[in-house]
ROKOLDO-420983 format. One line per field, with one value per residue (C-alpha): x, y, z; residue number from 1; residue in one letter. Coordinates in Angstrom, 2 decimals. Each point is the difference from the previous one (the first is absolute). Example, Ala and Ser with C-alpha at 12.3 -4.5 7.8 and 13.67 -1.06 7.14 Angstrom:
xx: 12.30,1.37
yy: -4.50,3.44
zz: 7.80,-0.66
k: 1,2
r: a,s
// end
This chain:
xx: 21.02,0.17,3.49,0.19,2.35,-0.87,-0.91,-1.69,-3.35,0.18,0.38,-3.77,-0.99,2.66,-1.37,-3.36,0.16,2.06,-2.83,-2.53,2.02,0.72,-3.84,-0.37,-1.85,-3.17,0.95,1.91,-3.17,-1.21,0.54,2.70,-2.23,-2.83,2.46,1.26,-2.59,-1.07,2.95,-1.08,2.18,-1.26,-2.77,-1.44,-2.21,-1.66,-3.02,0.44,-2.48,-0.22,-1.69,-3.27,0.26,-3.25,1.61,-3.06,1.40,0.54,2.36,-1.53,0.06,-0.40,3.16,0.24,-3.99,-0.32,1.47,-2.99,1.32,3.31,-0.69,-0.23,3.08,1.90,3.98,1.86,2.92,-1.98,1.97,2.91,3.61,2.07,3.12,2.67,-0.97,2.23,0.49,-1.95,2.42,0.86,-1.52,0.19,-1.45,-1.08,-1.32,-3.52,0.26,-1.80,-1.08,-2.06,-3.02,-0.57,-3.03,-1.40,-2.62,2.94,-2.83,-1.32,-3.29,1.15,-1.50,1.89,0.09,-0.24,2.99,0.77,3.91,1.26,3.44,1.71,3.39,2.59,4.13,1.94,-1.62,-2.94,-0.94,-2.63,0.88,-2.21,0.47,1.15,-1.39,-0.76,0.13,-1.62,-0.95,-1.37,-1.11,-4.30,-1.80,1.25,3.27,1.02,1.35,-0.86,1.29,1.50,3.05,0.15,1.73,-1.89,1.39,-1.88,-3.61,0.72,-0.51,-3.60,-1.49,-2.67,2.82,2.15,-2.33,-1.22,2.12,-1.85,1.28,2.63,0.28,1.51,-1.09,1.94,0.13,-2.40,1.60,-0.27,1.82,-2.77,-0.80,-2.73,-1.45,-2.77,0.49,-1.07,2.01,2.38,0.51,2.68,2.29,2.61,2.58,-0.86,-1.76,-3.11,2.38,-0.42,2.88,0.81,2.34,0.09,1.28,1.05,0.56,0.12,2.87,-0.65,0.36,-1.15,-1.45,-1.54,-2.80,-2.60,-1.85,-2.71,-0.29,-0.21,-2.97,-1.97,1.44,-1.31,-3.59,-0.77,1.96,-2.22,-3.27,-0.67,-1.34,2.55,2.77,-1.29,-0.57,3.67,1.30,2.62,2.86,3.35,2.00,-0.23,1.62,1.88,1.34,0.51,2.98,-0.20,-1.71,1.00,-1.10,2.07,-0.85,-3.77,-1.02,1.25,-0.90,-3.54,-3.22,-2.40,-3.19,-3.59,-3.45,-2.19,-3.49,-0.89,1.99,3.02,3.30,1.86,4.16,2.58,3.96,1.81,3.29,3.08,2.39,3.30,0.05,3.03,1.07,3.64,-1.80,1.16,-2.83,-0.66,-1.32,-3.27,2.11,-0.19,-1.88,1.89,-0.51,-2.33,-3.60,-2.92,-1.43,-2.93,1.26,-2.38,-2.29,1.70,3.67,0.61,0.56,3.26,1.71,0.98,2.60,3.17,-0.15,-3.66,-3.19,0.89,3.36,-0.24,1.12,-1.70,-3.05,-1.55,1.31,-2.50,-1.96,-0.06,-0.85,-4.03,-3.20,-1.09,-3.54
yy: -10.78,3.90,-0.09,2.92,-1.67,1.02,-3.90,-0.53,-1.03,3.71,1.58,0.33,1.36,3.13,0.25,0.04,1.99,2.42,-0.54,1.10,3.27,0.91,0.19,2.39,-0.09,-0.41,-3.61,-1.00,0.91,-3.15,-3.85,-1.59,-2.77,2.16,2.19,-3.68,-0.88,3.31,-0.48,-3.34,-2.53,-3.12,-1.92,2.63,-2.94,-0.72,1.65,2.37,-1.36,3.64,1.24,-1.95,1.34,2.29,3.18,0.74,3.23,0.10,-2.49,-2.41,0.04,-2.02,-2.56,-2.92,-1.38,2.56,-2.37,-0.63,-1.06,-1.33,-2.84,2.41,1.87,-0.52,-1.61,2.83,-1.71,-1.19,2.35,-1.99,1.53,0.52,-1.45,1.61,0.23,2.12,-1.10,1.38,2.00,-0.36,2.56,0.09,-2.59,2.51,-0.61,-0.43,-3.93,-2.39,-3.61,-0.29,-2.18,-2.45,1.25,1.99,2.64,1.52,2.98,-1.90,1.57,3.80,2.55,2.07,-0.03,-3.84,-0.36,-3.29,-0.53,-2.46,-0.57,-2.35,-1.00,-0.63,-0.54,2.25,-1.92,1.04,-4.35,0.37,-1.77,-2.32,-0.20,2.52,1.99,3.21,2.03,3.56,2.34,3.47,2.36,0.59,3.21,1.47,-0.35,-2.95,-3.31,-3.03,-2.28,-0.61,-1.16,3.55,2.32,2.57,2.71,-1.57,-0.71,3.44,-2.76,0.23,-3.26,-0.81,0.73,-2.30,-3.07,-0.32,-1.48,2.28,0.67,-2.63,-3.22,-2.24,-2.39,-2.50,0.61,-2.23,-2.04,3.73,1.38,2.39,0.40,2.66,1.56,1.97,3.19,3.69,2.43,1.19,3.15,2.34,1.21,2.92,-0.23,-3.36,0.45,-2.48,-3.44,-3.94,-2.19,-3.29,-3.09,-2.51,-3.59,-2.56,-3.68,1.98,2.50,3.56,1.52,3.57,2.18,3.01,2.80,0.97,3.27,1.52,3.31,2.74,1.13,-2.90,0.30,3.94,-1.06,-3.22,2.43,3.12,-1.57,-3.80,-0.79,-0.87,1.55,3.48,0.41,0.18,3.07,0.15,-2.29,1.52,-1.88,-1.16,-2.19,3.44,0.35,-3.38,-1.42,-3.78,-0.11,2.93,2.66,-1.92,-3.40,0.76,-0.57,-3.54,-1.12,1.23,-2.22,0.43,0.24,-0.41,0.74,-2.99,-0.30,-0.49,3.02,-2.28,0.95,-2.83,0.93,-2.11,-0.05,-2.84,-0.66,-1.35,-1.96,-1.23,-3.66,-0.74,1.68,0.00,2.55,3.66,1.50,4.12,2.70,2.37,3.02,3.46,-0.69,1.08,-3.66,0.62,-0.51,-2.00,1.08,2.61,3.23,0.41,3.62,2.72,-1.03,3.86,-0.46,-0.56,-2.50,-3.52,-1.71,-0.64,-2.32,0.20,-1.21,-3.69,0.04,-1.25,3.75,-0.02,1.56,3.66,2.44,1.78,-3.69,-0.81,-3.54,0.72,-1.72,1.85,1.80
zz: -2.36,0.11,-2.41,-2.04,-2.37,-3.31,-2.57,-3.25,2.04,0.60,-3.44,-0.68,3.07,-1.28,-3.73,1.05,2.84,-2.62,-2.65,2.85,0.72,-3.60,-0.62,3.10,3.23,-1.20,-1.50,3.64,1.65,-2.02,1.71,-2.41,-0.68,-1.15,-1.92,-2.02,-0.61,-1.64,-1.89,-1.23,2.38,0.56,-2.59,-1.63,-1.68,3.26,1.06,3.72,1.92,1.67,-2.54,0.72,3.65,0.92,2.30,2.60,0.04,4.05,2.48,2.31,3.68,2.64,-0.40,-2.25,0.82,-2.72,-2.51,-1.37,-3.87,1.21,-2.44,-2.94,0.41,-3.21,0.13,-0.29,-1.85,-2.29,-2.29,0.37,0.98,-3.08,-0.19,2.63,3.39,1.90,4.28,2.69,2.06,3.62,2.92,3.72,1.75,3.03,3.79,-0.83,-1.61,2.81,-0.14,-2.89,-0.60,-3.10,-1.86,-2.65,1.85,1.94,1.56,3.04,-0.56,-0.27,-1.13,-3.35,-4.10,-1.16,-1.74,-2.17,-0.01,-3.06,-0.52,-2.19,0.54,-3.15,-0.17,-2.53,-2.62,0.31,1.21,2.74,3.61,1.48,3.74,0.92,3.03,0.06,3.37,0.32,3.24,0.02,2.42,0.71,-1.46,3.19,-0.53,2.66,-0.69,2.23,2.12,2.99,-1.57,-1.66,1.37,1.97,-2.03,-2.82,1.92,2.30,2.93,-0.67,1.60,-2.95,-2.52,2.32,0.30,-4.10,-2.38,-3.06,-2.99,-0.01,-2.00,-1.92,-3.64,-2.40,-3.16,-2.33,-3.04,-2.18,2.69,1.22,3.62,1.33,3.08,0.89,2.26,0.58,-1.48,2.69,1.84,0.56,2.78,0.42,-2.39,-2.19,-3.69,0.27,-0.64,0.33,1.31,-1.47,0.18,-2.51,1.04,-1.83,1.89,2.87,-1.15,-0.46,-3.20,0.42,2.46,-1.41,-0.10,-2.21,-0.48,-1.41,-2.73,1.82,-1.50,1.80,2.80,0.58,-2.06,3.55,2.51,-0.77,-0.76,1.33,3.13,3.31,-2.71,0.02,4.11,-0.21,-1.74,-2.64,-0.55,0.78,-2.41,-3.40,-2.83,-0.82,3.60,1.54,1.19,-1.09,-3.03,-1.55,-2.89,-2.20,0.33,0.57,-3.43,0.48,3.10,-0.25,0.03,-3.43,1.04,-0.59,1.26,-0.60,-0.42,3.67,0.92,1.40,-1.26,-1.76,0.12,-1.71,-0.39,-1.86,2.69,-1.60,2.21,-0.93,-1.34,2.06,3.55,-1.41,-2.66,1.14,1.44,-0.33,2.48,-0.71,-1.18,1.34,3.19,3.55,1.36,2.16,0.95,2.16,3.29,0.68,1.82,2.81,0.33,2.10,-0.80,-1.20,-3.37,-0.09,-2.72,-0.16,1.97,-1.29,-2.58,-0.83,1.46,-0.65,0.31,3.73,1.13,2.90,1.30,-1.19,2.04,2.36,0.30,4.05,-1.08,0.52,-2.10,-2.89,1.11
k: 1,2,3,4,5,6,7,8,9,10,11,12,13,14,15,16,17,18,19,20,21,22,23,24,25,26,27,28,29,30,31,32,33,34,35,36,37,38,39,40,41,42,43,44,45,46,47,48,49,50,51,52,53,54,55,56,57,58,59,60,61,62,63,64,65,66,67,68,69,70,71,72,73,74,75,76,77,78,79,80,81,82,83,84,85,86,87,88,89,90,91,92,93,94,95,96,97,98,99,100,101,102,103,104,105,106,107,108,109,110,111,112,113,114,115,116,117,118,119,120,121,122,123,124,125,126,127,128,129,130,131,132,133,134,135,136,137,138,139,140,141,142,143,144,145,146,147,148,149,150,151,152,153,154,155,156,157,158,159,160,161,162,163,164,165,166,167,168,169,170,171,172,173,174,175,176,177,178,179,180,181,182,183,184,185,186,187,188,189,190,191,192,193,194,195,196,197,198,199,200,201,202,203,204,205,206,207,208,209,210,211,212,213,214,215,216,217,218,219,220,221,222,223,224,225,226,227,228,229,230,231,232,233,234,235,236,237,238,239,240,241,242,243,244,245,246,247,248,249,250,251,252,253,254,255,256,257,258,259,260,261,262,263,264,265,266,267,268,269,270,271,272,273,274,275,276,277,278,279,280,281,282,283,284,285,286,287,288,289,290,291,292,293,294,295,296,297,298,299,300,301,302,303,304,305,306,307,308,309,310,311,312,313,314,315,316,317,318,319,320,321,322,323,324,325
r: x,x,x,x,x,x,x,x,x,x,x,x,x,x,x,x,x,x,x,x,x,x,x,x,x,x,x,x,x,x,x,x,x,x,x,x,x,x,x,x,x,x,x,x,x,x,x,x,x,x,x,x,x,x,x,x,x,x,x,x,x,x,x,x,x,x,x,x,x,x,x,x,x,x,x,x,x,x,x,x,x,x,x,x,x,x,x,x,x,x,x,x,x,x,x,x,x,x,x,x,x,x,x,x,x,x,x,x,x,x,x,x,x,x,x,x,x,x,x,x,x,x,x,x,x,x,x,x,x,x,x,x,x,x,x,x,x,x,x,x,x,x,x,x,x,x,x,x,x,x,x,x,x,x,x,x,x,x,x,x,x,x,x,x,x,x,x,x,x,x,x,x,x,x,x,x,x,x,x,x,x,x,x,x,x,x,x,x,x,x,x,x,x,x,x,x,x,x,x,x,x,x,x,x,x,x,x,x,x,x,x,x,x,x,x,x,x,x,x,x,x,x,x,x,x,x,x,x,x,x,x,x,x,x,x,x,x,x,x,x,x,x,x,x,x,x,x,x,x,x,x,x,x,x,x,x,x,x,x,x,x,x,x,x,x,x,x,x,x,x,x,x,x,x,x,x,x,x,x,x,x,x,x,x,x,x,x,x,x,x,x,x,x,x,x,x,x,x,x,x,x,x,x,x,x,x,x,x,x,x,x,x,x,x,x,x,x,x,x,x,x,x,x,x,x
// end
């Protein structure tokens, strides 16, 4: 895990990644999927469901009770997945994982976006894995993971952040290999982009950690204008300027999304594992290896520890240890 060693399983990740570049920024602003599929990968005979989907023209609030057509959401691999599936690349693990919970409404009741998470887990071949679980943690709209277990330089020692166990959780993947949750979108902190962490197991071996992200675009559109995201000012870092999942390898590791009819957000990502753990695996290229706890308010500004937010570098500097206000 983490080996930069360069394999075959690799190779498309490089040609389309050089594809993405050769058509110029404004095509790498674009998720990969979405950008396939433009370019007719996948069944171009089957219907996409998204095109029956309604857009209410505004987001939801007020968590995932808000889900009120969650039986209408379309499958959004419907599409199918062409016939090369290129692996999902390894990323820090960070200080912020905690015990997680089996279950599919990972929000505990909080407040945020509704977001509907579907992934769908396939080998090199493209052959979808049944059984497989699927682990994922993010921080709250205000930018704190939970958990006791956390560190406190991921909850800021704040004692309701310490005592919930939201937005964490774990599924198994049904017999298509698909596996989903239902969240709110998260928040941000000083010096991440807006990311999702994930491990995916299978018979109780891991075969990736890794992060997800969101376009940039989307990220500035819930930050500036939906409620709990906008009390908080500006992000300070984006897709362009983090240091795990970097400029380079954010077309790739970047949810597509979709508003639904009920508001909700419904985000998807296909994750490839290896079919074998004596498979080489690969690393998410160009990021600084960083990345996963909230910097707490009044820490002067000053940048990351060495090695990156999640790279177990300590504590921000300036932070006497003190609950977030």
């Amino acid at each position: 895990m983490g080996s930069e060693t360069k394999t075959d399983n690799a190779t498309p990740i490089l040609t389309r990644r050089k594809l993405l570049y050769g058509l110029g920024l404004a095509a790498a602003a674009v998720p990969l999927g979405q950008f396939l599929a433009a370019c007719g990968s996948g069944d171009s005979d089957t219907k996409d469901p998204m095109d029956d989907v309604v857009d209410p023209g505004a987001w939801a609030t007020g968590g995932t009770k808000a889900m009120t057509a969650l039986s209408s959401y379309p499958n959004p691999f419907a599409t199918g997945l062409g016939a090369a599936c290129a692996l999902t690349c390894a990323a820090t693990l960070g200080p912020c994982y905690a015990t997680t919970v089996e279950r599919e409404d990972i929000t505990e009741g909080e407040d945020g976006l509704p977001v509907r998470l579907a992934f769908l887990v396939v080998d090199e071949t493209c052959k979808p894995i049944p059984g497989a679980s699927v682990d994922i943690w993010h921080c709250g709209p205000d930018g704190l993971y939970s958990g006791e277990d956390a560190s406190d330089f991921c909850t800021t020692g704040d004692q309701r952040a310490r005592s919930a166990r939201w937005y964490r959780g774990v599924q198994t993947t049904d017999a298509n290999g698909r596996v989903h949750f239902n969240t709110c979108f998260p928040g941000w902190y000083s010096s991440r982009t807006i990311h999702i962490h994930f491990t995916v197991r299978l018979d109780n071996q891991e075969y990736v950690t890794s992060q997800f992200v969101f376009d940039d675009s989307l990220d500035d559109e819930i930050v500036s204008t939906q409620p709990l995201y906008n009390a908080r000012g500006q992000r300070d870092t984006t897709n362009a300027t983090d240091n795990v999942v970097s400029a380079e390898s954010a077309p790739e590791y970047s949810f597509q999304t979709r508003r639904m009819a009920d508001g909700a957000m419904l985000a998807w990502k296909t994750l490839v594992i290896r079919s074998s753990l004596s498979n080489a695996s690969c690393s998410v290229p160009g990021g600084g290896g960083g990345g996963g706890g909230p910097r707490p308010p009044g820490d002067g500004g000053m940048g990351p520890p060495p090695g990156g937010r999640d790279g177990g570098g300590g504590p921000p500097p300036g932070w006497d240890g003190g609950t977030r206000p």
